[in-house]
C-alpha positions as CSV (number, residue, x, y, z in Angstrom):
1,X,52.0,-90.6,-63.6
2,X,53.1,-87.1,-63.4
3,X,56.7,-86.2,-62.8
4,X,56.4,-84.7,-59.5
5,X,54.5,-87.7,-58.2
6,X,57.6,-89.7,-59.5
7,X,60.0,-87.0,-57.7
8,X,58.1,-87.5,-54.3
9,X,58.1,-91.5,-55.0
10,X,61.4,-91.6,-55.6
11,X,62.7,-89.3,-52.3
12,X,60.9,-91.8,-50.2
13,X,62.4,-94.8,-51.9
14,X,66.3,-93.0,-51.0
15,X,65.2,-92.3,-47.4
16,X,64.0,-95.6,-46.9
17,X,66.9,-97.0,-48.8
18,X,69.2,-94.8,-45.9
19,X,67.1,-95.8,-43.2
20,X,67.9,-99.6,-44.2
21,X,71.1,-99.3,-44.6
22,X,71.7,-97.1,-41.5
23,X,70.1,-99.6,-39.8
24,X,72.2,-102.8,-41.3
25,X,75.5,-101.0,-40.2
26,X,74.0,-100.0,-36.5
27,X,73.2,-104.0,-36.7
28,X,76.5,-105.0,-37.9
29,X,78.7,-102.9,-35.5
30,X,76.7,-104.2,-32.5
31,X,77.3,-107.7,-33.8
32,X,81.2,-107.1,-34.2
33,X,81.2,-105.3,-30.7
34,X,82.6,-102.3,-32.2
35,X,81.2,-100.0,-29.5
36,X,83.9,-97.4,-30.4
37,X,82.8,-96.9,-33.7
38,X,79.3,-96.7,-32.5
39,X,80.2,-93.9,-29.7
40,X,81.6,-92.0,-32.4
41,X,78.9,-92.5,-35.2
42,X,76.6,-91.4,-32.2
43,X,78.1,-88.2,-31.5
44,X,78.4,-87.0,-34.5
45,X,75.2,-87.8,-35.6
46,X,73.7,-85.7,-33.1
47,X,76.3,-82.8,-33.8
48,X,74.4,-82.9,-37.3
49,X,71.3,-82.9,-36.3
50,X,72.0,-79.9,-34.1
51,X,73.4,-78.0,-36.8
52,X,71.3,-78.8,-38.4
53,X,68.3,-77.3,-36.1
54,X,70.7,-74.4,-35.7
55,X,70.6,-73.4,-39.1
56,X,66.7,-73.8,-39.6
57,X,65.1,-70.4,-40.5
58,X,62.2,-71.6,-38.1
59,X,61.4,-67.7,-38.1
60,X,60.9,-67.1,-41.5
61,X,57.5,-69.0,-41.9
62,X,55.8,-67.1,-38.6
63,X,53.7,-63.8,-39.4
64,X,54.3,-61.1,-37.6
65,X,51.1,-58.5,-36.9
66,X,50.9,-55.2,-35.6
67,X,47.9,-56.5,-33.3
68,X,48.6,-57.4,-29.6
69,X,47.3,-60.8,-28.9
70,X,43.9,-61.7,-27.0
71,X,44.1,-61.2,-23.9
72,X,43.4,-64.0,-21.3
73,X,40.1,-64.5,-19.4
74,X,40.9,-67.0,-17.0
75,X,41.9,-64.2,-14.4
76,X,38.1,-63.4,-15.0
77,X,36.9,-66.7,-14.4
78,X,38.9,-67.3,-11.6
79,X,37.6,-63.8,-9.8
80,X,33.6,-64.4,-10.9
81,X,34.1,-61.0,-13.3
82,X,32.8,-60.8,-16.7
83,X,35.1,-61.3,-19.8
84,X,36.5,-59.0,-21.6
85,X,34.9,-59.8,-24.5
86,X,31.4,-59.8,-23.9
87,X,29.7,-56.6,-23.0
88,X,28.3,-56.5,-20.0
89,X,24.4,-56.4,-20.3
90,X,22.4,-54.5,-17.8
């Protein structure tokens, strides 16, 4: 088995490890009625996660061209004219 396969094999095995043990905790709290804790645990779980999403580079993978985009022919469908991609043949 190659190493990265290992790598990869072993990165699911922690996340699923957190996901159980994430899920044990939510569990136990709600047993012990320690809403509290859970309000808290809540919101700052989704702080992270925001951050997170805040900090993403989401820009960085999209490629910018010097082309304009296609335009649209649905104005062209709607008014019976012929697209602007086809050349009219008379």
């Amino acid at each position: 088995m190659s190493r990265k396969a290992n790598r990869g094999r072993n990165r699911r095995f922690v996340t699923f490890a957190w996901m159980a043990a994430l899920t044990l905790l939510t569990v136990f709290l709600i047993y012990r009625e320690l809403t509290a804790v859970l309000y808290i645990l809540a919101t700052l779980g989704v702080t992270a996660l925001l951050i997170v999403v805040a900090l993403a580079d989401l820009s960085r993978h999209e490629k910018f061209s010097t082309e304009s985009p296609h335009a649209d022919d649905a104005a062209a469908i709607g008014s019976g004219l012929s697209s602007s991609n086809r050349t009219s043949q008379r």
